[in-house]
Phi, psi and omega in degrees: 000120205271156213213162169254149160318160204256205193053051154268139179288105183309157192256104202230032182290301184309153199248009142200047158256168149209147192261148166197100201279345160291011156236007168269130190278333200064068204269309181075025158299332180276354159316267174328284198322302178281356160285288202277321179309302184263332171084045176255343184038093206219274208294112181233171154274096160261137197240129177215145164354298185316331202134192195244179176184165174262139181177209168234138178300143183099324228028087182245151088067142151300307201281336181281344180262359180093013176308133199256004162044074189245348168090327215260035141284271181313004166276332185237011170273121189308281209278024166082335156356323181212127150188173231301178074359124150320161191055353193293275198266169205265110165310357187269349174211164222275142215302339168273338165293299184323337175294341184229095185267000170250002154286341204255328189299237211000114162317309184282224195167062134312126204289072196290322185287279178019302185278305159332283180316286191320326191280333183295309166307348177108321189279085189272334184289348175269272172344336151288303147332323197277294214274350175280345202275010165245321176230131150292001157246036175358278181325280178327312183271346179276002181242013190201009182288148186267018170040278183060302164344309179293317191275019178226046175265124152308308144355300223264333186275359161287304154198334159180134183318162187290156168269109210265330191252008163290326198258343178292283166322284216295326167304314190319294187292357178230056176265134161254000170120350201324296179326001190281322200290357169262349169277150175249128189237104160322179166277132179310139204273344200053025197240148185237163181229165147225108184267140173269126167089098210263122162212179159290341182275310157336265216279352190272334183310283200322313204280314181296326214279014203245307174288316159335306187131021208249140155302122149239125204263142169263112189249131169227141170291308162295159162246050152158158219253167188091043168030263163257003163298325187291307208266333204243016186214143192308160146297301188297334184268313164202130192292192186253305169340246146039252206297283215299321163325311164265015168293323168305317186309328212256352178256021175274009183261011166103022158294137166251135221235121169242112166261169190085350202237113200268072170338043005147319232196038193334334171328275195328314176304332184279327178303302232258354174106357155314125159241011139243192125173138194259118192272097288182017199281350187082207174208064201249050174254101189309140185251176168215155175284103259259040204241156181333159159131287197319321221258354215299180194264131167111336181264166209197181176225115202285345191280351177278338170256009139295318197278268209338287164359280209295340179279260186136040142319138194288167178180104207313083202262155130320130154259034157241114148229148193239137177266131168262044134243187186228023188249199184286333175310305173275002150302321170303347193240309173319296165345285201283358158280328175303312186259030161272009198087347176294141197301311209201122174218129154239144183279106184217154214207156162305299210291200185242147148007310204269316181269019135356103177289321164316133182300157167316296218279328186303275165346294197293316166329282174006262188339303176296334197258017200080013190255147179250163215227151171203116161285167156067022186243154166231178203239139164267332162191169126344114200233134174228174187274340173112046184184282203268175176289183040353320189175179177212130167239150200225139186244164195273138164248155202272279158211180190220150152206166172284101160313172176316326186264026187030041187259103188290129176245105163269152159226139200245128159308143184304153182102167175279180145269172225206138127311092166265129202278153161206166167218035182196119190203139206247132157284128183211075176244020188138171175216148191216155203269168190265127160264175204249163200282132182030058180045007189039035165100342217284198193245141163246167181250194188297099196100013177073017174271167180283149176269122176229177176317151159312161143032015168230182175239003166279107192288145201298141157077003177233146200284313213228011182256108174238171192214142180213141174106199183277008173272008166218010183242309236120164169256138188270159153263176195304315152320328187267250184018287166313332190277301171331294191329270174343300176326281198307309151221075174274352184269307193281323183278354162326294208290322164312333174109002188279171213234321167102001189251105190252019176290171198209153161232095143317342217191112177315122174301066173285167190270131186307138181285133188242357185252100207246357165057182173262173181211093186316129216037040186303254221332328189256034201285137165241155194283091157330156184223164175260122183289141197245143214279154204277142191338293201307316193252034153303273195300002230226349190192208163222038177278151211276141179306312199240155178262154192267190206274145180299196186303313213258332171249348163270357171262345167286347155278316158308305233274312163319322178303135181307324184089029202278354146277023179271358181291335168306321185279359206261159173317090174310145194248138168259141162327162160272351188257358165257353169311154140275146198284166192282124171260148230288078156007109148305000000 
């Protein structure tokens, strides 16, 4: 059989293979594989004058022959002929965590194509099962998770990533607990924990190290748990309903939660017969910028006009108000004036347009909801009347960076400053932790977070004094939070005399369907989006903004996943430069 010839030009069309036939034997594994393994039958021996090759008829496109783009040509091609685009995958860690970049970005390391895969099949109680053996806030993460999953989704390099935390709500919202009867609460260990704060790393710390076999007691300060989910995110964004069903959830496995009760010392609990305890307070104390200004009637904080909201506190509004960050908090509180009745609010932040730390979808809302946006200012004072606020001035900025000394260096554009008339003005520039009565000794860091061990949550200089969440980063999303949660106690059952192993199986390991067939116009597959409710009556309450997805469109969005851990099961193929040699007859 005459073969075409080699000096052929890779083929780098595709948007994450690159064919390159000057290295093909034509072995005809990457064949086998997308026939009989996968059924997509994509791959053929093709014959023209030139010779035969492996390749797609036509010469077409992968995506345009119907490739489901699942990789496992390239898992089993010997010489490198068809493999990744440099950078698809991330070399810096190990190569089976890397095949699934969106299990390995998600802080809790949810098993995400799994749960995809079940929601595709129909199978929402499994697929609910999948995403609780890493968190106990599903619901809750499928409507405010900062998704980081999606921008490393391969799916997005084809044509837009799977919506990984929309499919997420939607298993969430149709749980019926069916998963319970599979959780395990060891037998008790006779060792008690005390956790400071029902918040999520609070309560995710207590629910593993609770299964561990540990007493665990909950101090929460407030009168009723759940932290800044509860106190720091809109009702529209996430009920209270909501947050409190899993709070339930997580405390009927026998925790006990003492609310009303503010904790000052973490010492004292260990004096009291604890043999941890972990701390867990967050960061909800709102910070402000030191400006002329600053202190006058009328400044205000924005995470302090969310817990009043979430309290249903009367609250004294403007009707001009002007918010100082770009982040989600001060999207959250712009928002959430709008639908207090305030007239006119405007928004202005350091960064540009582009660099907004508030998500794309918070932003676009705004936008649609009145709130007006002005990047790039930075602010000079306050401007009052000599009591109440007035206005705020602001000069335009060029660009900013941070020094060695984390000390912001501006440079302010030519022109003047501009005067925003207001009578009300909120800060939403950061957050900072509640300290413990004179720090109990411990060491703080920057916002007043706990200091801890390397590479631990035992806070430095204390035996038995652990820390989780945002009272040791700063403040996080929420995901972090759970995962910290997760950290600790996997750490504190150690310290404990535990193993440390706090993984749960919900859900039997069957074994995987590797025959995923074709689909016409899989590449052109489009990104469900969640309908989202028309302004006036967005803005008209706090009924949650967006609807999750009916049936028919979460299984058609599962259906979209590359499916890219399935590249794991397949036969690893050895190099030729990885046999070991023969040795050689004297």
């Amino acid at each position: 059989m005459k073969t075409v010839g080699k000096n052929i030009s890779s083929d780098t069309r595709n948007p994450l293979f690159v064919r390159d036939m000057n290295r093909c034997i034509q072995c005809g594994r990457c064949v086998r594989a997308c026939e009989e393994v996968r059924g997509v039958k994509v791959l053929d021996y093709c014959h023209t004058e030139a010779g035969s090759s492996i390749g797609i008829p036509d010469n077409k496109l992968m995506g345009e022959a119907g490739c489901r783009f699942c990789g496992a040509c390239v898992e089993v091609c010997p010489t490198g002929s068809l493999r990744d685009k440099e950078g698809i995958i991330n070399d810096t860690v190990p190569y089976e965590q890397a095949l699934v970049p969106c299990q390995l970005k998600c802080p809790a390391h949810i098993d995400i194509p799994r749960y995809i895969r079940k929601l595709a099949k129909g199978k929402i109680e499994d697929a609910v099962a999948v995403i609780r053996e890493k968190v106990p806030f599903p619901e809750t993460l499928g409507l405010i998770c900062n998704h980081s999953c999606e921008d490393v989704c391969r799916r997005g390099m084809v044509n837009q990533p799977v919506s990984i935390c929309s499919l997420k709500r939607y298993a969430a919202n149709s749980d019926s607990g069916s998963w319970k009867k599979h959780r395990i609460v060891k037998p008790q260990t006779g060792k008690r924990v005390a956790v400071i704060g029902a918040g999520p790393a609070g309560l995710t710390t207590a629910y593993y190290l609770c299964k561990q076999g540990h007493q665990v007691v909950v101090f929460e300060r407030k009168d009723i748990a759940g932290g800044m989910l509860q106190f720091g995110i809109p009702q529209y964004r996430l009920s209270e309903d909501i947050v409190q069903r899993e709070i339930r959830d997580i405390l009927d496995i026998g925790i006990e939660i003492k609310c009303n009760t503010n904790i000052t010392n973490p010492k004292l609990l260990l004096a009291k017969g604890f043999d941890a305890v972990i701390a867990a307070t967050g960061a909800q104390c709102g910070s402000v910028l030191p400006i002329p200004g600053y202190t006058s009637e009328g400044v205000l904080t924005a995470i302090g006009i969310l817990e009043a909201t979430a309290k249903k506190e009367n609250i004294k509004i403007g009707k001009r108000v002007f918010i100082i960050g770009g982040g989600n908090v001060a999207f959250d509180c712009a928002r959430t004036l709008k639908r207090l009745g305030c007239e006119s609010i405007d928004l202005a932040c350091l960064e540009s347009r582009e660099c907004m730390q508030a998500s794309a979808e918070e932003i676009e809302e705004a936008f649609e909801e009145g709130i007006r946006v002005h990047p790039c200012k930075t602010f000079i004072r306050i401007v009052t009347d000599g009591k109440r606020v007035t206005g705020v001035e602001t000069a335009n900025v060029d660009s900013f960076t941070f020094d060695e000394n984390n000390k912001l260096q501006l440079k302010i554009a030519a022109g003047e400053n501009h005067i925003y008339d207001c009578d009300m003005v909120i800060f939403a520039v950061g957050q900072k932790s509640e300290t413990f009565d004179d720090f109990c000794g411990f060491a703080v860091g920057k916002a007043n977070t706990l200091v801890t061990e390397a590479n631990s949550c035992q806070v430095l200089g204390s035996e038995a004094i652990f820390a989780a969440g945002d009272i040791t980063t700063g403040t996080k999303f929420v995901i972090s939070a759970i995962a910290a949660g997760r950290d600790a106690a996997i750490e504190v059952d150690q310290f404990l005399g535990g193993q440390g192993d706090i993984d749960e199986m919900l859900l039997d390991r069957d074994e995987q369907e590797h025959f995923i067939g074709r689909i016409a116009g899989f590449d052109k597959l489009e990104r469900a989006s969640e309908e989202l409710l028309p302004v006036a009556e967005r803005i008209s309450g706090f009924k949650q903004t967006t609807k999750a997805y009916p049936d028919k469109t979460a299984t058609a969005e599962a259906v979209r996943c590359l499916q890219c851990d399935l590249r794991r099961d397949l036969e690893k193929v050895k190099f030729w430069n990885s046999y070991d040699a023969v040795p050689s007859e004297e």
